[in-house]
RODO-2510 file (C-alpha; in nm, 4 decimals, decimal comma):
residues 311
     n   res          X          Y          Z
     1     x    -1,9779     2,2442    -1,2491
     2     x    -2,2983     2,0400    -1,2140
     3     x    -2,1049     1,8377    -0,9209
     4     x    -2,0429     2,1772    -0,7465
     5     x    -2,3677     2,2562    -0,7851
     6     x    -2,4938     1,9650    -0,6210
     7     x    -2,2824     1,9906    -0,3182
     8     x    -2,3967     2,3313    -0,2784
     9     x    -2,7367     2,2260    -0,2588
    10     x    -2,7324     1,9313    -0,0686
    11     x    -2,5455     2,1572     0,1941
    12     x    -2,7757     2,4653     0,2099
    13     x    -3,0503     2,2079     0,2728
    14     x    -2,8822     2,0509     0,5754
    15     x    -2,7399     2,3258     0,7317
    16     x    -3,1116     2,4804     0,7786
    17     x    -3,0814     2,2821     1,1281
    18     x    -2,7416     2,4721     1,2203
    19     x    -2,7767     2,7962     1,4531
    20     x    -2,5965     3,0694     1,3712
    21     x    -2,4211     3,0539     1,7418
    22     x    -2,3213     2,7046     1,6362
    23     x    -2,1870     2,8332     1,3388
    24     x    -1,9894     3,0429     1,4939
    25     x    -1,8701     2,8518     1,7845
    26     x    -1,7535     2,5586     1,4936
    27     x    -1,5775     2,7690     1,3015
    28     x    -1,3781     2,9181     1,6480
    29     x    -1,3274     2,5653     1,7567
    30     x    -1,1798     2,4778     1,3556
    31     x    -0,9580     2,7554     1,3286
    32     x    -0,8294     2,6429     1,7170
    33     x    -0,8260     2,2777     1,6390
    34     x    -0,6128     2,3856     1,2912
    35     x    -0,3392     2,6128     1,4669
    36     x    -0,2501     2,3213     1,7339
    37     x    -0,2589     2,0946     1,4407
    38     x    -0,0423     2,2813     1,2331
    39     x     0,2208     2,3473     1,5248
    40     x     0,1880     1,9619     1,5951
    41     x    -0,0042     2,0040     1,9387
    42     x    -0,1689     1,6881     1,8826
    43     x    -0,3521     1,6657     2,2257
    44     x    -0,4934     2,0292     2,2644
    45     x    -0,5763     2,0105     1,9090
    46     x    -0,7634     1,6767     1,9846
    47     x    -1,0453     1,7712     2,2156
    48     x    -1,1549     2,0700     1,9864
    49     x    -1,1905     1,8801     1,7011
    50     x    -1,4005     1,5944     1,8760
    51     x    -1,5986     1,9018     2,0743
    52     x    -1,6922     1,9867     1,6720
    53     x    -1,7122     1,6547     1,5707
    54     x    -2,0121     1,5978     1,8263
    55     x    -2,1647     1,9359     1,7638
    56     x    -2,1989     1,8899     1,3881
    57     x    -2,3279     1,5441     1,4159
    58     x    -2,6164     1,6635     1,6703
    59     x    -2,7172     1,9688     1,4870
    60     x    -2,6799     1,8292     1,1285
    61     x    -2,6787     1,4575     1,1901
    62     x    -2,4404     1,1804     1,1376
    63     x    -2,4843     1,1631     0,7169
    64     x    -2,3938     1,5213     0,6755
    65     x    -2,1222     1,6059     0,4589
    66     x    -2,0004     1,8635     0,6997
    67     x    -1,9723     1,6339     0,9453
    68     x    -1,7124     1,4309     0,6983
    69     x    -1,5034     1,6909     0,7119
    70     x    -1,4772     1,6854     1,1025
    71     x    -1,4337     1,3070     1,0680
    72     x    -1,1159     1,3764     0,8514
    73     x    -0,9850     1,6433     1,0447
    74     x    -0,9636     1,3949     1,3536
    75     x    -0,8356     1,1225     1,1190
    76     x    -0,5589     1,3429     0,9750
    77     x    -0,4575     1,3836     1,3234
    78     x    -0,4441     1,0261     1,4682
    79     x    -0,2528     0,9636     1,0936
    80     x     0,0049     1,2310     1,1956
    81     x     0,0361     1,1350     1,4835
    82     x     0,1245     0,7368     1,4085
    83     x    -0,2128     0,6218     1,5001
    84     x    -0,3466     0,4758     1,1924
    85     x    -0,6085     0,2404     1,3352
    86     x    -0,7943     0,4980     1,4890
    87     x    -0,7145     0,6826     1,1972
    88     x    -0,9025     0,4200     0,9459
    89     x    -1,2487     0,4300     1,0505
    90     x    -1,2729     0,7682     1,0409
    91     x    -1,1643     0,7985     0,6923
    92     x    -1,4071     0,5066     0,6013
    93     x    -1,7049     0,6260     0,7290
    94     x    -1,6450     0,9967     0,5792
    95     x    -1,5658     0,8269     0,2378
    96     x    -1,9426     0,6717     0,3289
    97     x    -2,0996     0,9597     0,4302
    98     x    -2,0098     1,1547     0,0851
    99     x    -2,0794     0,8994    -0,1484
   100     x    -2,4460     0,8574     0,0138
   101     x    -2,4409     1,2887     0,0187
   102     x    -2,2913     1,3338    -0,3107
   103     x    -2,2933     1,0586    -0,5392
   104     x    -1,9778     0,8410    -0,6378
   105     x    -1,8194     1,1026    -0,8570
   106     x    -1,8169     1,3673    -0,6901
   107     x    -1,4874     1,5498    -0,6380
   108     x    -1,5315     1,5148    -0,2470
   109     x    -1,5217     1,1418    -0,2954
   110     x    -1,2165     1,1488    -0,5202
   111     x    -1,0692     1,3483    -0,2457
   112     x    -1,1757     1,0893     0,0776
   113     x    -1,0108     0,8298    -0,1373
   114     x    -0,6682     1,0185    -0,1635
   115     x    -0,7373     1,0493     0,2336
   116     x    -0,7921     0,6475     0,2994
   117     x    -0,5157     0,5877     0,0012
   118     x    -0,2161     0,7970     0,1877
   119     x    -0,3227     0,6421     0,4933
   120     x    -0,2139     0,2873     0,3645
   121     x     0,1039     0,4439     0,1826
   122     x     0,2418     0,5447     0,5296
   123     x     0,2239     0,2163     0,5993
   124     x     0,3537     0,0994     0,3003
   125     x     0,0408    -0,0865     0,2315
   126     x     0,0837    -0,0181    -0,1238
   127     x    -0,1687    -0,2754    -0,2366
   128     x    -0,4477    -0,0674    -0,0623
   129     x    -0,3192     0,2348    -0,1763
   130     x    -0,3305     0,1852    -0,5626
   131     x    -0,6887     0,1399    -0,6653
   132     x    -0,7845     0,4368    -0,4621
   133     x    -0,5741     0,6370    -0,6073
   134     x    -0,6713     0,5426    -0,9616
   135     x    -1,0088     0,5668    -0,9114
   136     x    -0,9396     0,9270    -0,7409
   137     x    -0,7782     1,0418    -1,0337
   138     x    -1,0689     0,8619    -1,2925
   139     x    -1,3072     1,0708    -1,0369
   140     x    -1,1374     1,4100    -1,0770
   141     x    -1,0415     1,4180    -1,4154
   142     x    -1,4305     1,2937    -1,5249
   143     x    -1,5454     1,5821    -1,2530
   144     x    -1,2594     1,8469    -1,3647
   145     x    -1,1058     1,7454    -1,6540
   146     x    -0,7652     1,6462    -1,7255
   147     x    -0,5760     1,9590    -1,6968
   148     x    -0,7263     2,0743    -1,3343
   149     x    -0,4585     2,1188    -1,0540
   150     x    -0,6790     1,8232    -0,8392
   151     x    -0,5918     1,5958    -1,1226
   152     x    -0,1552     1,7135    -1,0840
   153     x    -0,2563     1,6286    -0,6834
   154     x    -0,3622     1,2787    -0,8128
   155     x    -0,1121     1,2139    -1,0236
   156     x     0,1695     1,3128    -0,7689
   157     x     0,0676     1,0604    -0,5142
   158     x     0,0382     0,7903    -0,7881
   159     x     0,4098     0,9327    -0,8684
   160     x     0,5114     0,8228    -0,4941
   161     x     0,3298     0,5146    -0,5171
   162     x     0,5066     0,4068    -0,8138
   163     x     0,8370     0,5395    -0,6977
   164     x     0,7817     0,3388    -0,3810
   165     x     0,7403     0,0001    -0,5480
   166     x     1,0563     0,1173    -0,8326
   167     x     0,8597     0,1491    -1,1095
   168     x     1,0498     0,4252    -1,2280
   169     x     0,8931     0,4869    -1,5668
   170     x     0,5482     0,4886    -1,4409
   171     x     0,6474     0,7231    -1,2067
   172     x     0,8279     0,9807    -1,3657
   173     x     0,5216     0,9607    -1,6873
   174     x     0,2774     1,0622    -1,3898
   175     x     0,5405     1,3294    -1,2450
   176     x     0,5463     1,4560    -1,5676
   177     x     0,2025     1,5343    -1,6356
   178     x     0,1553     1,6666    -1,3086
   179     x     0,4391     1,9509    -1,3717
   180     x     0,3067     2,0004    -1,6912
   181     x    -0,0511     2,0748    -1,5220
   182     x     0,1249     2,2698    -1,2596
   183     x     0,3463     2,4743    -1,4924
   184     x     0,0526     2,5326    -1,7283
   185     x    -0,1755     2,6434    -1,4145
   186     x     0,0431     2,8126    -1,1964
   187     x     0,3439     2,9315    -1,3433
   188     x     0,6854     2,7581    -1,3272
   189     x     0,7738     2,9383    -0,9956
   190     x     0,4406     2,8343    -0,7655
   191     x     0,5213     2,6116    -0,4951
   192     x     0,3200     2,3203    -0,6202
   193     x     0,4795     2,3424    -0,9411
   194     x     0,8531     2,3380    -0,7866
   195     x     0,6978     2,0537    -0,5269
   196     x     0,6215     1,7856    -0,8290
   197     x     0,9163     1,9312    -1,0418
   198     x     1,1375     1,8390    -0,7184
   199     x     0,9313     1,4664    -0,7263
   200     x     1,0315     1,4627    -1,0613
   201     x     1,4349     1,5394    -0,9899
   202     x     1,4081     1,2556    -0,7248
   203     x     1,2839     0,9620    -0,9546
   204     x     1,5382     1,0882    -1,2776
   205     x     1,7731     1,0096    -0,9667
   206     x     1,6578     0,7030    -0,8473
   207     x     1,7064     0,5807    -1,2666
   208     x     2,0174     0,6928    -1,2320
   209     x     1,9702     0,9964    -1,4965
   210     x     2,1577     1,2534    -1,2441
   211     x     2,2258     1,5216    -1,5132
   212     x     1,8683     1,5511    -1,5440
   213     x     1,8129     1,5350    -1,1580
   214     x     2,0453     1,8346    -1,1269
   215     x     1,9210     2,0642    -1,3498
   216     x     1,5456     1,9723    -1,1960
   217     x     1,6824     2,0685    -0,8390
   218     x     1,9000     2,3873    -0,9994
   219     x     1,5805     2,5280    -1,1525
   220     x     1,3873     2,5052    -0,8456
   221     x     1,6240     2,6541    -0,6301
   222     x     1,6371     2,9561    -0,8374
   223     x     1,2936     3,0207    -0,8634
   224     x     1,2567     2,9624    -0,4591
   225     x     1,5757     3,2180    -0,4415
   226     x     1,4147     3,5020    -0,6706
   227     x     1,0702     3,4397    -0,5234
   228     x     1,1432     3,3495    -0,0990
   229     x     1,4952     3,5011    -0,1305
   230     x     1,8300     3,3244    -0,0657
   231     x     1,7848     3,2735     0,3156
   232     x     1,4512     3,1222     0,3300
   233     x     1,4476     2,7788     0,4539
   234     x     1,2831     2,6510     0,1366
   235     x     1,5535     2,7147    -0,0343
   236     x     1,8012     2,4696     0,2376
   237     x     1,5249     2,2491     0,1200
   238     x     1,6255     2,2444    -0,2527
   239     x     1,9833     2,2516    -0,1206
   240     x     1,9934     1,9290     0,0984
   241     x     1,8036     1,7876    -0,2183
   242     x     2,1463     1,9217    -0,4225
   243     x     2,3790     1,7731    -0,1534
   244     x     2,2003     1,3915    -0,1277
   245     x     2,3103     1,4398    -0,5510
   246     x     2,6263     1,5080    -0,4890
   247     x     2,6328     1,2883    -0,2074
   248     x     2,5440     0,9499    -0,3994
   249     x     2,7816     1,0622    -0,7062
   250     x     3,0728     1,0630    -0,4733
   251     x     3,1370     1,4582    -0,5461
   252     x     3,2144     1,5001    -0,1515
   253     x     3,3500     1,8357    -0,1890
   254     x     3,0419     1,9480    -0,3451
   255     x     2,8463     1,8363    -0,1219
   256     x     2,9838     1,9678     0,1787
   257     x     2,9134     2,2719     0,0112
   258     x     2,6325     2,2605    -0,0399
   259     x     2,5115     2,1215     0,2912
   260     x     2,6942     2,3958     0,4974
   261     x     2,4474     2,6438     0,3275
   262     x     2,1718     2,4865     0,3923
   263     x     2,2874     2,4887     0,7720
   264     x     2,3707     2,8303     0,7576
   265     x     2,0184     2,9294     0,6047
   266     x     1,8614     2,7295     0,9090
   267     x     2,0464     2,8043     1,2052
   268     x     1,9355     3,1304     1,1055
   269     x     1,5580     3,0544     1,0758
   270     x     1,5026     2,7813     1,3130
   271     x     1,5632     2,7028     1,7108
   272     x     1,8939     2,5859     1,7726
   273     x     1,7264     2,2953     1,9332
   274     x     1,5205     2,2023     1,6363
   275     x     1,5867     1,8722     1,5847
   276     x     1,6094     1,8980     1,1920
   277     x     1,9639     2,0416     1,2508
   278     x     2,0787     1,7304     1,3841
   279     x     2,0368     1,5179     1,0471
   280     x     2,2031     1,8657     0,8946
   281     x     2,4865     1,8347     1,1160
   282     x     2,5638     1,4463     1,0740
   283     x     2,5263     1,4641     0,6916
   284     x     2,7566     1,7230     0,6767
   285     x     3,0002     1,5644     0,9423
   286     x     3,0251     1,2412     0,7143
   287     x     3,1142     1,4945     0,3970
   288     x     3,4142     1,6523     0,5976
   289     x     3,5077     1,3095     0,7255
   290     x     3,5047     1,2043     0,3022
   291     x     3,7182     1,4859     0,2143
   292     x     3,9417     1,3952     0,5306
   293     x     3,8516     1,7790     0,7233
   294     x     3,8492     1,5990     1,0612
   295     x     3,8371     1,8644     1,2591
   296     x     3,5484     2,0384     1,0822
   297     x     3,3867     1,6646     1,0933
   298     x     3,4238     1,6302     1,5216
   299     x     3,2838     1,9602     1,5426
   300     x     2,9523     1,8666     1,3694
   301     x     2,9122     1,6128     1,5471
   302     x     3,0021     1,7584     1,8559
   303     x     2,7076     2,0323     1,8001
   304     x     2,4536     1,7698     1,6400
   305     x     2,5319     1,5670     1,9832
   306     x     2,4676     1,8948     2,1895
   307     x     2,1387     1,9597     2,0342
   308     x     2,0318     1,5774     2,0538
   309     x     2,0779     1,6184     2,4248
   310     x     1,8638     1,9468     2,4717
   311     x     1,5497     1,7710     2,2453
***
């Protein structure tokens, strides 16, 4: 608490120099930025958050920690949108600016580092990405304690890491503690908690324990039937997880299956031109050629051809 506290203070103090008008005209050009961002409108999303970026930095001045948070709204752009070296800096210097604000162990910090560390993952700069990480995690579960949902967060992207390099026990140790946190905090059917519980399905896969990968991927697809309903497109998610099983076991048939639901549950929710349909379409193409359906097979990738065209 005493670290929430702090922030709280620190930021009532600087924001004395913020107008209300300026508050106001921030928060319309955030929730602007955010929706382009979201819909992946990288270049009207761009201006808006630099107009903010300036704004905060004139009114509150360059050290503030609201001003961080513009920095790593632009970063998380350039990131997304493959430009990590612009992306870099602008993590850095808002990982500076909230140590200096906040002190080193403050959650904020633990949360800059996750910021800088995914950067580097992306790039497979795994090296870079590991003692961030850790220390994120030593942050947040000294700030929070061990069970908080931050700490599950923490522990998930030190799950990838390890997965990443295939060091599949450390992995699936820090998968399981994060569903356990999850589970414990949220229930067994919140969507973080069927997130790390699909992590978890993935490494028992990738060790080759596939029984135990099913029955990870089963669970969550019921709960994301019974809670989204059967044609939600987060369920094709946990059914294209199902398929790449049944896929690497050689059970062809099942597969198919499987992967012509998932199609069905997204032509129906997406643009026919969405170019997610097209991996949908191959993948299940290459199961009907397996199971020697040609015909079926030339027509998927007669449509996944089509809509390659129209992207």
């Amino acid at each position: 608490m005493k670290y929430w506290v702090a922030s709280a203070v620190i930021a009532l103090a600087m924001a004395a120099s913020c107008t209300d008008q300026q508050a106001q005209q921030l928060s319309q050009l955030d929730v602007q930025a955010d929706a382009f961002y979201q819909q992946r409108k990288y270049a009207q999303a761009l201006p808006l958050y630099q107009q903010a970026l300036s704004i905060r930095e004139k009114s509150l001045g360059t050290g503030h920690p609201d001003v961080a948070r513009s920095l790593i709204s632009l970063a998380d752009l350039y990131r997304d949108d493959g430009k990590y070296d612009t992306a870099e800096p602008l993590y850095k210097r808002a990982l500076a600016i909230r140590e200096r604000a906040l002190g080193g162990d403050h959650p904020d910090v633990a949360t800059s580092l996750k910021n800088l560390a995914t950067l580097y993952y992306v790039q497979a700069q795994y090296d870079m990405a590991e003692p961030l990480l850790r220390r994120s995690l030593a942050i947040r579960e000294k700030a929070l304690g061990a069970s908080h949902p931050d700490v599950a967060d923490s522990l998930v992207s030190l799950a990838m890491l390890s997965d990443s390099r295939s060091q599949y026990a450390q992995s699936k140790s820090f998968c399981e503690r994060a569903v356990a946190i999850r589970e414990k905090t949220f229930g067994p059917d919140h969507p973080d908690t069927l997130y790390s519980q699909d992590r978890l399905g993935s490494i028992c896969r990738n060790i080759g324990d596939c029984d135990k990968a099913e029955t990870l991927y089963q669970k969550s697809l019921t709960s994301r039937e019974k809670t989204l309903g059967p044609e939600n497109p987060e369920v094709a998610r946990s059914l294209i997880m199902l398929a790449e099983l049944y896929r690497g076991q050689n059970q062809f048939a099942a597969a198919a299956a499987t992967y012509q639901r998932a199609l069905a549950i997204r032509e129906k929710a997406w643009s026919p031109d969405d170019r997610r349909l097209v991996y949908n379409l191959d993948a299940l193409a290459v199961m009907y050629e397996k199971v020697g359906d040609k015909s079926r097979s030339q027509v998927c990738r007669a449509r996944a051809h089509s809509s390659s065209q129209r992207q």
